[in-house]
N, C-alpha and C positions, 0 to 999 in steps of 0.2 A: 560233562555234568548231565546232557540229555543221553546221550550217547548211549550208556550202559542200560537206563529206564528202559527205553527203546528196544536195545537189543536181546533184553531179558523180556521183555513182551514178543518179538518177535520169533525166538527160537524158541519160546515154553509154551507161551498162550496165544500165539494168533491164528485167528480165525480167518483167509483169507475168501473174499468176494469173487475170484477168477476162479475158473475151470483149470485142468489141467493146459499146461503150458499156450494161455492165451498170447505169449511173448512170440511165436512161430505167425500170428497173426500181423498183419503188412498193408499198408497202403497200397493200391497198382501203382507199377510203375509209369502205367498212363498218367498218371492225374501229377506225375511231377512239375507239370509245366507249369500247375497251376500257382508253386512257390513264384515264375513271373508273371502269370496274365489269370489273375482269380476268376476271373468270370467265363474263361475257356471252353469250361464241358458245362452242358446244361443240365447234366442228371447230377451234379456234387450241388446245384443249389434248392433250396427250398425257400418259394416266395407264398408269401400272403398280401393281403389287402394294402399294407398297411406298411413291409418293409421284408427287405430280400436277405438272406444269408447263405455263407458256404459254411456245407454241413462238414468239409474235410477238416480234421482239428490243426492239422499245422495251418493250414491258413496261406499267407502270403508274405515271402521274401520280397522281394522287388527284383529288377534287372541289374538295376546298377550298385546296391545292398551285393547282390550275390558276386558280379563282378570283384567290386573291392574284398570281397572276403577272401575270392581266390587269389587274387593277390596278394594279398597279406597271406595265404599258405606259401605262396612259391617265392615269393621277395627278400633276398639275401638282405637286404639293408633292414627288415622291419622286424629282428631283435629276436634273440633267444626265447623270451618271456611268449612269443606266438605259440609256441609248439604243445603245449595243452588246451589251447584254445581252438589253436588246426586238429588237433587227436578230435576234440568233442565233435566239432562242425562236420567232419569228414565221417565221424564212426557212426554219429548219431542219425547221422544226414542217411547212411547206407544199410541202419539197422532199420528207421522207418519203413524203407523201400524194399527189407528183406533182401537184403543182397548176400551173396552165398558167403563172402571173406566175414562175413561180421553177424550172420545170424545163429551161428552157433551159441553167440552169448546167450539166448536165446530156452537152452539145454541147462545152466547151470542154474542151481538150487537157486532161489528166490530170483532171480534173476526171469526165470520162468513165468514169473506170475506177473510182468512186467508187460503196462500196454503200452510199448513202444511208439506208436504213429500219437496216441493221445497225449502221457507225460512226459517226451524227451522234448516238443516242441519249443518248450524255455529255456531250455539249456541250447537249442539251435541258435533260435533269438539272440542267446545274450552272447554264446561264440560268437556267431557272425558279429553282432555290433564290434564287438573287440579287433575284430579280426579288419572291418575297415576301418578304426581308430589305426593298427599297423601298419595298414597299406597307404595312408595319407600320410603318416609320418614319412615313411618308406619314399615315397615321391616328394616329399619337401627335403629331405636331405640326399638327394641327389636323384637328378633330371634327368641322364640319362637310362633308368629305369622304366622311360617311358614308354622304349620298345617293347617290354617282358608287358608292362601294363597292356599295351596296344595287343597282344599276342594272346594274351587272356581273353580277352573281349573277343576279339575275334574268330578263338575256339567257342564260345559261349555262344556268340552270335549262330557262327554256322551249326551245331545242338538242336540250337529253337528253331532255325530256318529247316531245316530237317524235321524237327515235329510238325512245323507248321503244315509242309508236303508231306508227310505220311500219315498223318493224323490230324486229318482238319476239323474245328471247334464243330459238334453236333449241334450247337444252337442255331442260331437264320443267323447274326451277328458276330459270331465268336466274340471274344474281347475287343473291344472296341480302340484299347490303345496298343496291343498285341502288334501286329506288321508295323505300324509308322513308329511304333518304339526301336524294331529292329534298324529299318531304315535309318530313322534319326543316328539311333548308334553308331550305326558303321559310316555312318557321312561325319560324325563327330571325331572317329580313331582316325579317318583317312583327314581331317582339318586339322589334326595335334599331330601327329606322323610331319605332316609338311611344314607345321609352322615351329617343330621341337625344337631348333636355334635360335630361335627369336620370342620363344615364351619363358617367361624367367619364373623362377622354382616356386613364389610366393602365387603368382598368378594362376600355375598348375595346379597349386593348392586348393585355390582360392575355386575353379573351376572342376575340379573332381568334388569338393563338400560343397559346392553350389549343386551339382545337379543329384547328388543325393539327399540333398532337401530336397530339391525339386519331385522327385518324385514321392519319396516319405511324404510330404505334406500337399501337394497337390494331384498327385496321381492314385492317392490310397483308395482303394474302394467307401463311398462313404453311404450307404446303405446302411442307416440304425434304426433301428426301433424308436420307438416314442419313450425318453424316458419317463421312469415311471418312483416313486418312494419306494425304497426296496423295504422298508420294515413298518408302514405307515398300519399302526394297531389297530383295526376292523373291532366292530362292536363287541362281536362272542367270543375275539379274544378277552376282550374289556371282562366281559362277561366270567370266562373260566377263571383272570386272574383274582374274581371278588370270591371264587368261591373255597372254601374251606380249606386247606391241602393239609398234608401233601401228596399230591396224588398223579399219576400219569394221563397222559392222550395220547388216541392214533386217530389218525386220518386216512379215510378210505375214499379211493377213486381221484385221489388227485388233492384233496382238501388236505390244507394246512401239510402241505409237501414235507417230508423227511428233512431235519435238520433245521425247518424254519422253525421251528416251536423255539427252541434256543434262544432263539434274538426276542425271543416274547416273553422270555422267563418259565416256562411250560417244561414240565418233563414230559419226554415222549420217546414211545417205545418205537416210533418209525427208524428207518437207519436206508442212506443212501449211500454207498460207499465209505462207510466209515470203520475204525478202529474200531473190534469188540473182539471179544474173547472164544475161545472154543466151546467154553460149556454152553454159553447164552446161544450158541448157533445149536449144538447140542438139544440144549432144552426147548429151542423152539423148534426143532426139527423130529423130536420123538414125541415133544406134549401139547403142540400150538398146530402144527399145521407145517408136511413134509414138503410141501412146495417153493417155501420161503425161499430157505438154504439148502435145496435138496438137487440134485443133479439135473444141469439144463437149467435151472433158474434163475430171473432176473436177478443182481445185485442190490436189490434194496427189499425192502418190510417196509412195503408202501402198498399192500394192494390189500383186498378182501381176505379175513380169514375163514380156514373154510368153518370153525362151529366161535362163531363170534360169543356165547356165552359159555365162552373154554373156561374151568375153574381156574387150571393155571394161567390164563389170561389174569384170572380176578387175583392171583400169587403175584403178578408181577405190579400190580398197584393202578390197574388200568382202568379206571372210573368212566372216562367219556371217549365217545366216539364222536368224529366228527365226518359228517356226511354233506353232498349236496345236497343243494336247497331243491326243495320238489320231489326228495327220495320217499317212496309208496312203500310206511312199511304196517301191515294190518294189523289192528289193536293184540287180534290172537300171538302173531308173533312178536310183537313186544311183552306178554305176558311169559309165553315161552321162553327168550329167550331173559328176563329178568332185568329188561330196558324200560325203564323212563322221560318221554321227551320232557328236555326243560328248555331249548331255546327252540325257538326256527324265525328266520330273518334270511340273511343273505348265506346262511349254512343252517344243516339242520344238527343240533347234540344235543345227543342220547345217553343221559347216567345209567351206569351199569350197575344195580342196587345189590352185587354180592359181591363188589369189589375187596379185597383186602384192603386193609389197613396199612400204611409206609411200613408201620412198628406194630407190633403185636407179641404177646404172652401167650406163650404155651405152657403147658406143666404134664403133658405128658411127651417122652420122648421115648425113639429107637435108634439104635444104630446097626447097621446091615452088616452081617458078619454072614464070613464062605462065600465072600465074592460074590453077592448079591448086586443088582446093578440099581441105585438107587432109580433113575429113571423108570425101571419098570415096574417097582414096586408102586410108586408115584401116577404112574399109568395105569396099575390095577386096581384102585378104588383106594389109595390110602386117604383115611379121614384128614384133611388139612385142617379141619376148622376146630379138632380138638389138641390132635398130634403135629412132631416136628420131626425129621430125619434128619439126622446128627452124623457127621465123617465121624465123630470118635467123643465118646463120652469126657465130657466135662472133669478135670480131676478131683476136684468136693466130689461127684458121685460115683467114679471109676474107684474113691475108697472107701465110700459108703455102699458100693452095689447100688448104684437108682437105686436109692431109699430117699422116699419121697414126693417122686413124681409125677403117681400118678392121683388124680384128684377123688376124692373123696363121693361126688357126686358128680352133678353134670357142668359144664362149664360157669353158668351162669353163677353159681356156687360160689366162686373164689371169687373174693374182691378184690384181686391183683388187677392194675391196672396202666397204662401209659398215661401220663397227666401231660406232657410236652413234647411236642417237637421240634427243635431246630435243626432246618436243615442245611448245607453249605456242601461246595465244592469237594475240598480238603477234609473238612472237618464239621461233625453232625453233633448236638447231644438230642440226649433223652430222655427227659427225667418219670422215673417212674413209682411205684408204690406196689409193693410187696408183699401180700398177704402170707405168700410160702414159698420156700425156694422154687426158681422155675426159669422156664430158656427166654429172653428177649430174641426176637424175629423179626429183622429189620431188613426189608425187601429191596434192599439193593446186593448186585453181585461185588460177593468176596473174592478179592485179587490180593496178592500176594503184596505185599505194603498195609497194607490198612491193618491198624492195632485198635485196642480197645483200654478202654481204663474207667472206673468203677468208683467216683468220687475223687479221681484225681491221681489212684494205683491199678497200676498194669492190670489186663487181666489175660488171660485167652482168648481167642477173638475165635469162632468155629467155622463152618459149612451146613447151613440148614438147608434141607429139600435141593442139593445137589446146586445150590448156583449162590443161595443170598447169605447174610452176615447173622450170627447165632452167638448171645454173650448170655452164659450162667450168671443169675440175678440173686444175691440170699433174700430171704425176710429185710420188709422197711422200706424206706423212701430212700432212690439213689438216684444220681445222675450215672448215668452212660453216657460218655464220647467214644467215638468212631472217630480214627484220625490215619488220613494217610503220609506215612513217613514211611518211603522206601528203604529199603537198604540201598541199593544197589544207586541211589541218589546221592547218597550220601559217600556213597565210596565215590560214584564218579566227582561230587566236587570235590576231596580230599583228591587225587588226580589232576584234576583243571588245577587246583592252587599250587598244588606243587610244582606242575611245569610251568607257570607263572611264573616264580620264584625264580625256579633254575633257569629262563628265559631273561628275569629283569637280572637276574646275576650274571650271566655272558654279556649282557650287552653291557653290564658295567667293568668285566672281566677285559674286554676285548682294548678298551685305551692304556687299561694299564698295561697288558700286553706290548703294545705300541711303544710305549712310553721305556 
């Protein structure tokens, strides 16, 4: 059901945040140690006042986590059902580390744009957990196992004893539980080795998931931050949500971070690693500012742009900026740039007073014929505030010829107007009033699912100004909805229920069989 939405964004519309093949990029293979002894190398941490962290994203296995795991890859007794769990732990574990058998995955199509060391780290996690759920089973149903256990460890052991002498921790301390963990280990295989006839299978048990607690809960690094309310709503949010909408924000230098506006109800044009489409990288990349999404670039639209009073900024519904508190900015360039301070407190925001409108009425339109590239006509002074640029003329005017629409006088002239807005996820209306037929211009981007409908009947849904949503309006008072219903949705669930069916019918299929 999500399946096909997904893959129809992914191979027609995605915009992807990596560079060419960031997948070839690899953790050293120095800092593996650190999945047993996280506080090893002193350049993977970065500490403050207040609380210490390791910057490497896998993080930390444990000794005796990574132990059982490999037993559970190599343990005849612990069940068929290991061996996609051993694939994951073993592939994933080698493609981190760039290792040459498995980095070529690395080369194929989408698989390239994958950052391995940062998003495989949960799929490690949850193999290995599985993998020592197998190896505990594996040793409670038979004890003589213990030697292949013992023989694991012991390869393990001597690994890290071999890091430890060729690569000793750069910090004054190394890991502080590092050596006496090795020690304790190998005093631990050489005490089970000797007592294997006289420990019986529940007590083995009992002492391999003892001392993986043991160290999961008492030996985990516990260096945290001070928690803190992750959405606890500051005044100027308070502030933005009293104020009229619907309208966009961005935060510059750090303020009101990319993706937090969301939890605050706020639309915002920031974006940290997130889903968005080609045109919107597109459009801000030829009409906002080539730095964003332009080659060598950081992965978010989080920082300064470079002419903050861009019109197409004011096209994309961006009303307020939000700055530090204490930002110096001189009455002349606020006048220039068409800014208004209306708060300052613990942030300073600045209304942008030529912002567009969510929805707006045009009545004069083009459409760009001979392979004209809408973007550049849009970059070469085309009037936004009268006109709209249309993919493909309306059909009421492709058989009337535009007959119609262009206005008689100046804007102010026609009384067409937006009376409502509601806005929603899924589904928007907009009710408006129509002096003469003319395009509704509703500043959010058009993707592939979103229809439109005109009191309640279908209508054509367009492409205005190369990114946002355009519905031909007659004469009179209408409602406009905007609704996303994919196709490609709706096929995938016609799919899931079908193999549902055919699923609950085999398993109803299979006694009578029997029978």
């Amino acid at each position: 059901m999500l399946l096909l939405p997904f893959g129809e964004y992914l191979f027609f519309h995605a915009w992807h945040v990596h560079g060419a093949q960031p997948g070839l990029d690899s953790t050293p293979l120095r800092d593996a140690i650190t999945m047993f002894f996280p506080r090893y190398h002193a350049d993977g941490l970065v500490r403050t006042k207040d609380y210490t962290y390791n910057t490497w994203p896998g993080g930390w296995i444990g000794l005796v986590p990574f132990w059982l795991a490999l037993f559970g890859v190599v343990a005849r007794g612990s069940g068929r059902e290991r061996i996609p769990f051993a694939f994951m732990f073993v592939v994933f574990l080698l493609k981190v580390y760039g290792m040459p058998p498995v980095n070529w995955i690395a080369h194929l199509p989408i698989f390239e744009l994958v950052k391995y060391p940062l998003h495989m780290t949960q799929a490690i996690a949850f193999s290995g957990a599985m993998l020592c759920g197998f190896a505990v089973r594996a040793l409670a149903e038979d004890g003589r196992r213990l030697r292949t256990f013992a023989a694991v460890g012991i390869a393990l052991l001597g690994v890290l004893g071999a890091a430890f002498a060729l690569a000793p921790p750069r910090n004054e301390t190394g890991d502080a539980i590092g050596l006496p963990a090795l020690l304790a280990s190998l005093l631990w295989i050489i005490l089970l080795l000797a007592a294997r006839r006289r420990i019986g299978r529940p007590a083995l048990v009992a002492l391999a998931a003892g001392l993986l607690a043991l160290e999961l809960f008492c030996l985990i690094p516990r260096s945290r931050s001070v928690r803190a309310e992750a959405f606890e709503i500051p005044p100027y949010v308070r502030f933005l949500r009293d104020r009229p909408g619907p309208f966009r924000v961005y935060g510059i230098d750090g303020c009101l971070f990319p993706d937090t506006a969301t939890a605050f109800g706020l639309d915002d044009i920031g974006i940290y690693e997130g889903l968005f489409v080609k045109r919107f990288a597109s459009y801000v990349n030829t009409l906002v500012d080539n730095r964003i999404f332009g080659p060598g670039s950081f992965h978010a639209f989080r920082s300064e742009v470079a002419n903050p009073g861009s019109r197409f900024l004011d096209l994309l519904n961006v009303r307020y900026f939000i700055l530090p508190a204490g930002a110096a900015i001189p009455p002349e360039g606020l006048r220039t740039l068409s800014l208004r301070q209306v708060y300052a407190g613990e942030v300073l925001v600045l209304e942008r007073l030529n912002a567009f409108p969510r929805a707006m009425i045009r009545n004069r339109a083009e459409v760009p014929s001979g392979g004209e590239d809408v973007l550049m006509i849009l970059k070469s002074g085309f009037d936004l505030n009268r006109g709209v640029l249309l993919d493909r003329w309306p059909r009421p005017l492709a058989r009337k010829g535009n007959e119609g629409m262009e206005p008689a006088g100046s804007p102010g002239e026609d009384a067409s107007r937006v009376l409502r807005i509601r806005p929603g996820i899924n589904r928007k209306a907009i009710d408006v009033k129509m002096a003469r037929p003319g395009i509704l211009v509703v500043n959010d981007v058009n993707y592939p699912g979103w229809r439109a409908r005109i009191d309640g009947k279908d209508t054509e849904l367009l492409t205005a100004n190369y990114l946002f949503q355009a519905v031909y309006v007659p004469p009179g008072e209408h409602r406009v909805e905007i609704v996303f219903r994919p196709t490609s949705l709706g096929v995938g669930l016609a799919v899931s229920l079908l193999s549902a069916v055919a699923l609950l019918g085999l398993w109803f299929l299979d006694p009578w069989r029997r029978t």
